[in-house]
C-alpha positions, 0 to 999 in steps of 0.5 A, spaced: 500 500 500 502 506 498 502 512 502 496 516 505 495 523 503 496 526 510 503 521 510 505 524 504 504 530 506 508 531 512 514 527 508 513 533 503 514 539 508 520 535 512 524 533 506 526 540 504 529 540 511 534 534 509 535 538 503 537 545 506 541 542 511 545 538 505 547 544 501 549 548 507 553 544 510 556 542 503 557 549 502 561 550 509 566 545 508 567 547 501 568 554 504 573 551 511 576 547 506 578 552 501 580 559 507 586 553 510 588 550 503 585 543 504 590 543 510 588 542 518 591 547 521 589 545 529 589 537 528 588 537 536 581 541 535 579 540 528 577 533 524 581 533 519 576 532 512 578 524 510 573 522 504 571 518 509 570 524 514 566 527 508 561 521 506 559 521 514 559 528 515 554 529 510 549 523 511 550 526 518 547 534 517 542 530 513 540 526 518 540 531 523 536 537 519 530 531 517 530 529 525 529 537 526 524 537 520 520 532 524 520 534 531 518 540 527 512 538 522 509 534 528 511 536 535 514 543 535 511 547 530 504 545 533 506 547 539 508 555 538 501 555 533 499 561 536 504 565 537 507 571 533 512 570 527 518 573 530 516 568 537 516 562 533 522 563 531 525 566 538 522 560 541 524 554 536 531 557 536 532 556 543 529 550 544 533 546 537 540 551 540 540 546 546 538 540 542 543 541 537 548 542 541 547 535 545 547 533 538 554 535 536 557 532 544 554 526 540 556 526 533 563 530 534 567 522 537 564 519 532 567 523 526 573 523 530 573 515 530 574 515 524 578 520 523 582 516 528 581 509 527 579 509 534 574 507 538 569 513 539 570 512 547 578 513 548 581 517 551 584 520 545 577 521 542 575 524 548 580 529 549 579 531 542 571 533 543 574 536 550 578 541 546 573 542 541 568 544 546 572 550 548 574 552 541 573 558 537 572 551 531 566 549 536 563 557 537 563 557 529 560 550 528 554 553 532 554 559 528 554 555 520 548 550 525 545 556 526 544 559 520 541 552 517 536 552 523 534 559 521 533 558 514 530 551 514 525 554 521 525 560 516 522 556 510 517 551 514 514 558 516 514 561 510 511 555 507 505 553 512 503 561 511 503 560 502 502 554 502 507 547 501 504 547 494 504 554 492 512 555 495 514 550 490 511 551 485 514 558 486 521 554 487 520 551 480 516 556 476 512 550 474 506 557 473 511 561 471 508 561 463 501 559 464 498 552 463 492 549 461 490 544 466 484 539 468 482 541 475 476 540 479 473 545 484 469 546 490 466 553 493 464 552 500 460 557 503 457 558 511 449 558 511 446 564 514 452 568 515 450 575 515 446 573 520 451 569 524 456 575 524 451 581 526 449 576 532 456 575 534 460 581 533 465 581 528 471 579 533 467 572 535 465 572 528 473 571 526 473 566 532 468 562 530 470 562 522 477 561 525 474 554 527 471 553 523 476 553 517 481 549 521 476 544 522 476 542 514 483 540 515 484 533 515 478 532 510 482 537 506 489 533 507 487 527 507 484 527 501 489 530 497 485 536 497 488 544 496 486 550 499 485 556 494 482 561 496 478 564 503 474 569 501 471 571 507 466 566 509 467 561 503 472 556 502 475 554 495 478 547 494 481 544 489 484 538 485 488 536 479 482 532 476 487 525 476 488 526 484 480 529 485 477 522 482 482 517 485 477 513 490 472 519 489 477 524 493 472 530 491 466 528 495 468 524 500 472 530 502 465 533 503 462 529 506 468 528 511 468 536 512 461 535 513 462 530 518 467 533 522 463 539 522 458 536 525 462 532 531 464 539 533 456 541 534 457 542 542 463 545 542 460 550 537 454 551 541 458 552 547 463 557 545 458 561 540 451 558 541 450 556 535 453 550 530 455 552 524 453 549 516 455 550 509 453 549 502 456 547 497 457 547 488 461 542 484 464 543 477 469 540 474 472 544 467 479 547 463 483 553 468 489 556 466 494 556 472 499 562 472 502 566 477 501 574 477 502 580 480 507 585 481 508 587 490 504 581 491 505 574 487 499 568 486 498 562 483 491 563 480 486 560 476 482 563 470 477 559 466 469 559 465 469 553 470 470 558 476 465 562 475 461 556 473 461 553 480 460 559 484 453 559 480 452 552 481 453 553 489 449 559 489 442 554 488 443 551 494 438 554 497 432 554 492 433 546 491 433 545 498 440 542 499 447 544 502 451 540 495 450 541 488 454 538 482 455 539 475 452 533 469 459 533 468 462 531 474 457 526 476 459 522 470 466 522 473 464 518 480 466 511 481 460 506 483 460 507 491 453 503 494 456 507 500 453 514 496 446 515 494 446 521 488 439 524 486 437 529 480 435 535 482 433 537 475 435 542 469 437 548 471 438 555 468 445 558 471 445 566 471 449 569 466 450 562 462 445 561 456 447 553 456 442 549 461 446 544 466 443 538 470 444 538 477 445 533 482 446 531 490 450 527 493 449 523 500 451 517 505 445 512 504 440 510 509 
């Protein structure tokens, strides 16, 4: 079996750490290398760079900077959730300083065993790591360690704030020239949201729709969805159209947000009394994806399909329903008996001279 969207993911964000370690600790060899000539100036401090040396010193900065990419992705990052950017950062450093501090203590004997040719526990190793402990060689590798910890840090935040996706794809230029692709979108909007935010007030609102929003999280995730667009009170979700039909990604990802929600009903009666819900229209249909703007750069998506969905979802309410789904992505659901999919007519979209038939989508009894 091959990896869950959710695991994929996580491996996606902490590989980058690896990588960044990889090129920095490269490239501070390179530059200690060059500055003494290729020649160990201080053999009683510093390990003189053997190929041996060399293969074990980058396996082990790329070990280190994946160890560091897990404790944050699955542990530290979530527990600095709240705080501000530049706390995050503070923060984290403090706590990876003394981590990878205990980390040099450690991998340092190794490195001079082999070196050496000696066990990482004589007396010899030993009193080599002791005098690198109290050397200017040891202040400088924790200055190059930090300078890999800051931009690694740098990079998770970055990317948690744009998006994994949307960095790389920067990185890449994949969107550089626009594309044509096959996408499928969902346009989530909260039912009655006027008058939830005028019952609220705009400050519990945003608490609310803070909530509210990260309660979608694991269905997005774990069904390979992507985040568009937030636009006030509406969520936009995207597939490529290969990733979106798999295992009928694109509704079971509804019907788990739809669950989730539903989970959360107390807590949300509780903190705001009141428990929110959505409506939802589906497309499928050609987009063209690049990036745009000047002071401000995006990947977005232009095509008739957009506009297409927001009418569609806009008919939930006069059909009675919180989904509604287009012909031509009806046709695309692989048989589940688990799904009970109804007509719910021809219907006449604002602003388009072709007529649609429109579908929902619900568990069966």
């Amino acid at each position: 079996m091959g990896l869950s969207p959710k695991s994929k993911r996580r491996l996606q964000r902490i590989l980058p750490f690896g990588v960044i370690w990889f090129v920095i600790g490269l490239f501070v060899l390179f530059i200690q290398e060059a500055a003494t000539g290729n020649k160990n100036i201080n053999p009683n401090v510093v390990i003189t760079l053997t190929p041996k040396v060399f293969v074990f010193a980058m396996i082990s900065v790329t070990i280190i900077g994946l160890l560091v990419g897990a404790v944050e992705i699955l542990w530290l990052g979530k527990l600095f959730n709240n705080k501000t950017f530049y706390k995050k950062i503070f923060y984290k450093l403090s706590f990876y300083t003394f981590f990878l501090v205990l980390t040099i203590i450690i991998v340092y004997p190794f490195a001079a065993s082999i070196e050496l040719g000696l066990s990482p526990l004589n007396e010899l190793v030993l009193n080599k790591l002791s005098n690198f402990l109290i050397s200017l060689d040891f202040l400088s590798t924790l200055g190059s360690i930090a300078v890999s910890l800051f931009v690694s840090l740098f990079y998770s935040e970055i990317s948690y704030n744009v998006g994994d996706s949307v960095l790389m794809n920067f990185f890449t230029g994949k969107y550089h020239k626009p594309i044509q692709e096959k996408r499928i979108f969902l346009f989530c909007d909260m039912k009655s949201s006027t008058t939830i935010a005028e019952q609220l007030g705009h400050i519990e609102y945003f608490k609310l729709l803070k909530a509210y929003y990260s309660d979608f999280t694991n269905a997005i995730i774990n069904h390979s969805g992507a985040v568009y667009q937030y636009v006030g009170d509406e969520i936009i979700i995207s597939w490529k159209f290969e990733e979106g039909i798999k295992n009928n990604n694109w509704i079971n990802c509804f019907l788990a947000m739809k669950q989730d929600l539903h989970k959360k009903a107390n807590w949300y009666k509780n903190n705001f009394g009141l428990e929110p819900t959505f409506k939802s229209g589906f497309h499928v249909g050609e987009v063209t994806t690049g990036e745009i703007g000047t002071l401000k750069k995006e990947i977005i998506f232009t095509g008739d399909v957009l506009n297409t969905t927001a009418r569609i979802q806009g008919l939930c309410n006069s059909h009675n329903v919180d989904i509604l789904i287009s012909e031509e992505l009806i046709k695309e659901l692989k048989p589940d008996n688990s799904l009970e999919v109804k007509s719910k007519g021809i219907a006449e979209l604002k602003g388009k001279e072709q007529k649609m038939e429109l579908f929902t989508v619900s568990r069966s009894s």
